[in-house]
N, C-alpha and C positions, 0 to 999 in steps of 0.2 A: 322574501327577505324580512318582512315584517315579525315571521313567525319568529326568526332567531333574534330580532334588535331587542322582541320584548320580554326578554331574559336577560336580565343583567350578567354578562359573559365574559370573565375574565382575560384582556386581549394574551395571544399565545408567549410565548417564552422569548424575550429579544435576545439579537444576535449578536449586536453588542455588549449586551449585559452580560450572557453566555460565555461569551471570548473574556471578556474582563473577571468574570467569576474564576476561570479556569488560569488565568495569568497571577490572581490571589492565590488561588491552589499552587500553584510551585512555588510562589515564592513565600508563601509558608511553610510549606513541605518540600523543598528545595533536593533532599534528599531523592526524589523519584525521578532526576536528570541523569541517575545514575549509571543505567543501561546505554543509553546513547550514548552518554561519555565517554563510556568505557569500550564499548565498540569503535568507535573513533577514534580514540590513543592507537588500538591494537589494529586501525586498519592502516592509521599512518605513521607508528612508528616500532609496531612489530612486523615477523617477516613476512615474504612474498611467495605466494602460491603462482605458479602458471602453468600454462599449457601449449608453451612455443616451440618444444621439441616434438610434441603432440601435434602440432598443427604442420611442423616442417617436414614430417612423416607423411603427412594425409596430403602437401604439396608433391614430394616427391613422388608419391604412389600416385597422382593425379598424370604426373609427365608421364611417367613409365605406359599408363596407360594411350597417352598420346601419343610418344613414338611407337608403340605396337598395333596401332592403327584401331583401337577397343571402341575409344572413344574420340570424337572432332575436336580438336584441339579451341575452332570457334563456341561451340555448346558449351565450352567449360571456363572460358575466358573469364565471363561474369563472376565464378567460385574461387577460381585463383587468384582475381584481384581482392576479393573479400578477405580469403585468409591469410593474405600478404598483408592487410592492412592491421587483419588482427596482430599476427604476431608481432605486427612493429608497436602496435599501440602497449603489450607488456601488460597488457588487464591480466591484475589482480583476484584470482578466483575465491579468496578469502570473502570477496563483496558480494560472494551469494550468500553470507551470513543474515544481510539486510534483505529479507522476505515481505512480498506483498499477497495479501492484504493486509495481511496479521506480522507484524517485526519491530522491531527495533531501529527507530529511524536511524538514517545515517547520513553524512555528511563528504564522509570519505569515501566512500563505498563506488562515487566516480570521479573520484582524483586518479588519473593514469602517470604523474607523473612517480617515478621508483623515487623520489629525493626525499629527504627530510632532514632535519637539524642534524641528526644524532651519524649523517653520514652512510655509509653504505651500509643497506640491511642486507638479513640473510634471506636466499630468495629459494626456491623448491619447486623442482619440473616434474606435472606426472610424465610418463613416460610411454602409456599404453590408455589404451579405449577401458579398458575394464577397471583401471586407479581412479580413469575419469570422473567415471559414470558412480563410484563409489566414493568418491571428492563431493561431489556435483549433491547426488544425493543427500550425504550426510550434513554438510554442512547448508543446504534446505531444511533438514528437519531439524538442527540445533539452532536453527534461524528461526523456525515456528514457535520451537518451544520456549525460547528466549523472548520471542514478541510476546506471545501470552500471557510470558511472567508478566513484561512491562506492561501490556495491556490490564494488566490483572489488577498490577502498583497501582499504577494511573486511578483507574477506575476506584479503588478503594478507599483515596487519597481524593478524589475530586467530591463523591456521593458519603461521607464521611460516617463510610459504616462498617464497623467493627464486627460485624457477624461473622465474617469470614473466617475459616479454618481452614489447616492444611489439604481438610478431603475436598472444601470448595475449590482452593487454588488445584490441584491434581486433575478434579471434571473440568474446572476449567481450561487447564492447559490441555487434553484429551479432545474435548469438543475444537476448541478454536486452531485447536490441529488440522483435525479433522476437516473443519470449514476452510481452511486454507487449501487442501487439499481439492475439496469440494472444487473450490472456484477455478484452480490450476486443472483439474481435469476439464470442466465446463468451458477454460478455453479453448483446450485443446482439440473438446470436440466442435465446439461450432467454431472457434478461430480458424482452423484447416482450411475447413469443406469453403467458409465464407473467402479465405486466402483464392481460392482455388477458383473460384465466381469469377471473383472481379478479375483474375486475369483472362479468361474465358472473356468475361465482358469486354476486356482492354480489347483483345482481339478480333471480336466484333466488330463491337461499335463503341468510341470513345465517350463520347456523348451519353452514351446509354449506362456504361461504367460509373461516371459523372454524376448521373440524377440515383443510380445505387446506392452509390457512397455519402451522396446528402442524406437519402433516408436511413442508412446505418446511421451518421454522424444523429439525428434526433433522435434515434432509438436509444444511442448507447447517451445522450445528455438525459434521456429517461430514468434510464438506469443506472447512472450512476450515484442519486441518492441508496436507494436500497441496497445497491454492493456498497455503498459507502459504511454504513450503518448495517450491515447486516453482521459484523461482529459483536454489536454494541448490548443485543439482549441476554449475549451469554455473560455478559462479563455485568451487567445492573439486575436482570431479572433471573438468570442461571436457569434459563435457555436450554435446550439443547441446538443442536448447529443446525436442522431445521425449522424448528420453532422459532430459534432469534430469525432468520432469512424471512418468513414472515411477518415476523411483527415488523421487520424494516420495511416491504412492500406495503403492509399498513398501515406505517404511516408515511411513506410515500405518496398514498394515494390519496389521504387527507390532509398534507401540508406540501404539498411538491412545489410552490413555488418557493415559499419559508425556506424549506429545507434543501432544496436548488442553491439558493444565492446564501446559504451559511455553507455548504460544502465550497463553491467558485471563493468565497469569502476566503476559510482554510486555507484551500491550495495556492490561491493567491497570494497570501501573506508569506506560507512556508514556500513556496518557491524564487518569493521576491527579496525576502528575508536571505533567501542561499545565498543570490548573487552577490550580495553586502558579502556575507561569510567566505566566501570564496576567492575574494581580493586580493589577500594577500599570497604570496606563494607559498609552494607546499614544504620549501625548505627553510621557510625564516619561521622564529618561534613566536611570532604576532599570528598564525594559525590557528594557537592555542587559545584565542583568540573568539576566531570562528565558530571551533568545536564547543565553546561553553555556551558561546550566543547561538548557537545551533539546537543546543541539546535543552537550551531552556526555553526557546521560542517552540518549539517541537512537540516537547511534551505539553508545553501551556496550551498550544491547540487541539492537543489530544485531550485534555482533561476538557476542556470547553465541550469536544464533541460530546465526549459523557455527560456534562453538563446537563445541555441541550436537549440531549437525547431522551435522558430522566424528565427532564422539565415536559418537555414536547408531550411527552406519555402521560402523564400525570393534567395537562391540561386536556388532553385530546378526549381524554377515559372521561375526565369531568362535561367537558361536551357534550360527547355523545347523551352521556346521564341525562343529562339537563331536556336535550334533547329529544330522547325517547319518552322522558318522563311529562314532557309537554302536549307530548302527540299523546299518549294514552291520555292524559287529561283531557283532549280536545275531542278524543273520541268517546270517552264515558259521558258528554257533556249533550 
């Protein structure tokens, strides 16, 4: 301990500072509220995408199956009450515009009620598995490319650097495509098989499911710095998608508590911040309301993270510096 106190060591980047730098960034730059915005008008007061004729199809072929004795009418109880509850809830399939990790926050994206000031919208059912899956898809990837722009804004807007050009904005939206993609298959494949355990475990032995699912639950509070941050080196250091996935695990692994409690910090404030937002109804026009107090608290904490992220780096690299160059000194000596 001694070795580092006798370096005078600049302490690392504060989290408040960070969040308050990034809350200057919009409201100087007010303009970069403008993707969320704009998704928000057009999630609650343009029309309605669904999939209830879609889903009343895949009940009926479910019975059909049960009176011809295919399948138990018990075995499928759990699936028919699921999709019954879907179709009543009228979700919006517009709301896969708002894509994770990389999108365009959103506010409305789980508003299920159809209402709004402007009265009855116009609403559009697909009608088969194959519109679905071609709904589903496209509007995930116009949802990438749209976060990336915003990510792109943000970032350029918070680290106030003009370098950028069209060809960077292009790799960049290419790569943080890409990473988006990355992580959506990484669910897929360990989320499954790990789905698949714990009911296996449930079946077992309950208790045993139990002490599983606490050691997932520390694993994934592990990891959620570096998936937090692992879009942040293409959009400051231009990255490729796994080049930045690294540097977020490295500095994961040298600031994980810092960088723990400004991530719980984040989502704490934008999650607390929604429920204020979401108060009023979705048909009175004091919404409009929400959507602006949404759209600028939202981004202010996105620019913070780039902040932070820039700062984090810049103090971490001088560290190390200081640090290495202490030890060679202590060793030629």
């Amino acid at each position: 301990m001694n070795f580092i106190k006798d370096d005078e060591i600049s302490p690392p980047p504060g989290i408040i500072s960070s969040i308050k730098s990034g809350f200057d960034t919009t409201a100087n730059q007010i303009g970069i509220i403008l993707f969320p915005l704009l998704l928000d008008l057009f999630l609650w007061l343009g029309p309605r995408l669904h999939a209830s004729d879609l889903l009343r199809a895949v009940l009926a072929q479910l019975e059909v199956f049960v009176q011809e004795g295919i399948i138990n009418a018990k075995d499928i109880e759990f699936y028919q009450e699921s999709i019954k509850e879907l179709i009543a809830q009228e979700i919006n399939l517009f709301g896969l515009l708002r894509t994770f990790p990389i999108g365009v926050s959103s506010l409305m994206h789980r508003v299920l009620s159809p209402s709004n000031p402007l009265g009855e919208t116009t609403s559009y059912q697909i009608k088969n598995d194959f519109g679905f899956f071609l709904w589903a898809g496209g509007l995930t990837l116009i949802g990438w490319i749209l976060g990336s722009l915003y990510f792109a804004w943000v970032a350029k807007a918070s680290l106030k650097d003009d370098g950028q050009n069209l060809l960077w904005f292009g790799r960049t939206v290419l790569q943080s495509s890409l990473l988006a993609m990355f992580w959506i298959i990484a669910l897929i494949t360990f989320g499954v098989p790990l789905s698949i355990f714990f009911l296996v475990f449930m079946q077992i032995n309950t208790s045993l499911a139990q002490i599983a699912f606490l050691f997932l639950a520390f694993f994934t509070m592990w990891l959620i710095v570096p998936v937090f941050f692992s879009p942040h080196g293409i959009f400051t250091k231009k990255e490729n998608l796994f080049r930045s996935i690294l540097s977020s695990f490295h500095l994961s692994r040298f600031t994980l508590p810092t960088s723990s409690f400004f991530v719980i910090s984040i989502l704490i404030l934008s999650q607390g911040f929604n429920i204020l937002w979401l108060t009023p109804s979705s048909s009175s026009w004091m919404m409009l309301v929400g959507i602006l107090g949404h759209a600028f608290i939202t981004t202010s904490l996105l620019a913070a993270s780039f902040i932070y992220y820039h700062d984090m780096n810049i103090w971490l690299e001088t560290l190390l510096e200081k640090l290495d160059t202490k030890a060679t000194s202590a060793q030629t000596q």
